[in-house]
C-alpha positions in Angstrom: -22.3 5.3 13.6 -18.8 4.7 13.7 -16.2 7.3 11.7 -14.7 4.3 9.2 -18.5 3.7 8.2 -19.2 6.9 7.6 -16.3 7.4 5.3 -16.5 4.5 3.6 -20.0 5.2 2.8 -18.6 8.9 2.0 -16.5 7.1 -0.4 -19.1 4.8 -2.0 -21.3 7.7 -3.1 -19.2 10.1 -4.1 -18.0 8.2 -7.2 -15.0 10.5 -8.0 -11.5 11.2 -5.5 -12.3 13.2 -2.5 -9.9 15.1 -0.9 -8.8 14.2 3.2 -10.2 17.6 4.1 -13.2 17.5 2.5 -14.0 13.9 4.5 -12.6 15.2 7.6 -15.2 18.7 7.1 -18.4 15.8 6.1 -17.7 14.1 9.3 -16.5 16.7 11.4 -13.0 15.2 12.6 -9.4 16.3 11.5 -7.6 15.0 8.9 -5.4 13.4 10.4 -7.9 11.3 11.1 -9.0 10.5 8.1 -5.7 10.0 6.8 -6.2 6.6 9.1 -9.5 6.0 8.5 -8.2 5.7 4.4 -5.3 3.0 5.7 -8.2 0.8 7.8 -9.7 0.8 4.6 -7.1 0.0 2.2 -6.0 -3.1 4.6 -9.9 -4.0 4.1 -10.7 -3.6 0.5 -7.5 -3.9 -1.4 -6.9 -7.6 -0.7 -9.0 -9.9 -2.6 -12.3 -7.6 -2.3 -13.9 -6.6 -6.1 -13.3 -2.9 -4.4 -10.3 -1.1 -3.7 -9.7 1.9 -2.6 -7.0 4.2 -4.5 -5.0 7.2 -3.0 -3.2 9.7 -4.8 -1.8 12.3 -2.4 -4.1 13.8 0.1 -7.2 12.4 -2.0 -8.8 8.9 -1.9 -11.9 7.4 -4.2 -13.2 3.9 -3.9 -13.4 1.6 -7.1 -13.5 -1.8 -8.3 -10.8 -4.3 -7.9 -7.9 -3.7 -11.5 -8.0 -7.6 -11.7 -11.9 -7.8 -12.6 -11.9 -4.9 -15.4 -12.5 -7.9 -18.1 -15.6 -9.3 -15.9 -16.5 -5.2 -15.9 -16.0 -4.3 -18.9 -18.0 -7.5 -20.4 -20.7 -6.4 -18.2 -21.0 -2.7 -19.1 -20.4 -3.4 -22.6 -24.1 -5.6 -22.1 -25.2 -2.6 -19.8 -25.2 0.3 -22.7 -25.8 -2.0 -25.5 -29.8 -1.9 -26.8 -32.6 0.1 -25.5 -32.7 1.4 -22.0 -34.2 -0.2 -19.0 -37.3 0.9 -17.1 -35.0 2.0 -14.5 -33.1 3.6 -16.5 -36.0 5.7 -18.4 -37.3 6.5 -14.4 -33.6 7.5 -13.6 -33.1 9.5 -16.8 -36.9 11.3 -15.9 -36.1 12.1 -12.4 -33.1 13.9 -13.6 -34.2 15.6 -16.4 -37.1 17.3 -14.4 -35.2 17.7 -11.1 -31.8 18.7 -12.1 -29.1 19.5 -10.8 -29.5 16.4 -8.6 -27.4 14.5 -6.4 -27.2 10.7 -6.6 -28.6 10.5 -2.6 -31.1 13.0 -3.8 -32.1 10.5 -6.9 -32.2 7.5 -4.7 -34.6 9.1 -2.0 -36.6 9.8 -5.0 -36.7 6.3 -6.3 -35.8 4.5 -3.8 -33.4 2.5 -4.7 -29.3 2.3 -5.5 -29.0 4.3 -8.7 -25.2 3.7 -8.8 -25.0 1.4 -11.8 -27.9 3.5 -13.6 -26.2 6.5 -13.3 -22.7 5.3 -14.5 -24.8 3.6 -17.5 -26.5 6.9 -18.6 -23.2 8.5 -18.3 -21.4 6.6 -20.5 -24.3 6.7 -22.8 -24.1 10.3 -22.9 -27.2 10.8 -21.8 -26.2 12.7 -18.4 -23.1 14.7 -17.1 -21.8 14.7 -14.0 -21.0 18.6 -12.7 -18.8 19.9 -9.5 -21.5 21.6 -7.1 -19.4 23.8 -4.5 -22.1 23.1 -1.6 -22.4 20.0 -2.0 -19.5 17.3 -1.5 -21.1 14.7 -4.2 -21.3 15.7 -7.6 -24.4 16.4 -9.0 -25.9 15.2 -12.3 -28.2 16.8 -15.8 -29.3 15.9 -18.7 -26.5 16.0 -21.5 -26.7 18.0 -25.0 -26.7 14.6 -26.4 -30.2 14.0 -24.5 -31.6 16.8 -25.0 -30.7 16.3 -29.1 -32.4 12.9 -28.9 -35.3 14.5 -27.1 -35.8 17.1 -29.9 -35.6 19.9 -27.7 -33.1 22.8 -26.7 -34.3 22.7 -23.2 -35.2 21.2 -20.5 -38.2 23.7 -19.8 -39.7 22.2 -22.9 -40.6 18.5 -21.5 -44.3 18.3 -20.8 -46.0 20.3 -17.9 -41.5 21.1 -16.6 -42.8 23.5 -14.4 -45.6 21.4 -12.4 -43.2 18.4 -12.2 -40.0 19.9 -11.2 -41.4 22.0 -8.3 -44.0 19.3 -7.8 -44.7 19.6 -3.5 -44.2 15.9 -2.5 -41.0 15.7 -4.2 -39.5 18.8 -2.5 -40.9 17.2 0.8 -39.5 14.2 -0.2 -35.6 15.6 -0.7 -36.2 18.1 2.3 -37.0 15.3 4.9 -33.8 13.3 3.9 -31.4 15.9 4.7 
């Protein structure tokens, strides 16, 4: 795989800034490097794509396009109105009884993109996003606010926690992706 593919796909999960050096350690080139890996990539998104990528110093974070926010924030308003999805539910489960996990962690789990789930249950409240120092993406939990609506103080209270969040395939499952 090519470096600018593997940074921009550095950049799509990550969902927060990420400094040059910590790309450059990822992929295993020097910064320097990166630094023009970041300008092929501004050239190629931050036209008339729906993404953009922003750079503030030595750090750089991909996001949508400033001249859809009204389309975006139509949408997410829809998104965290009502009751939550099946998805959603799945999403908020897997985290619950596998936290702290990472969002490539969650979608080897399910399967699927969880990038829009994961930004919906955050701004619901219903997850928080953490800093983990070995790991370059952040990594998610269940919020207080969660936890409240669940009607417990823990997460050691859900049923059978301690079957289901060391459950063997699972581990198998994370372990075979990395």
């Amino acid at each position: 795989m090519d470096l600018q593919s593997q940074i921009e796909s550095i950049l799509f999960v990550a969902s927060k800034p990420l400094k040059f050096s910590v790309i450059a350690k990822a992929v295993g080139v020097g910064v320097g490097e990166v630094e023009e890996v970041i300008e092929v990539l501004k050239m190629k998104y931050n036209n008339d794509s729906g993404i953009n990528i922003l750079q503030l110093g030595d750090s750089a974070q991909m996001a949508t396009n400033p001249k859809n926010v009204d389309v975006i924030e139509g949408f997410m308003k829809d998104e965290i109105a009502g009751e939550l999805t099946k998805a959603q539910l799945e999403t908020l489960t897997v985290i619950a009884y596998r936290q702290p996990i990472t969002r490539p962690e969650l979608e080897v789990i399910r399967g699927v993109n969880c990038a829009l789930i994961i930004r919906n249950l955050l701004m619901r409240g219903l997850i928080e996003e953490l800093e983990d120092e070995e790991k370059i993406v952040p990594v998610y939990r269940l919020s207080f606010e969660a936890l409240r609506h669940l009607g417990i103080s823990d997460v050691k209270e859900l049923p059978d926690y301690a079957g289901m969040s060391e459950h063997e395939y699972i581990k198998q499952v994370i372990e075979g992706e990395k």
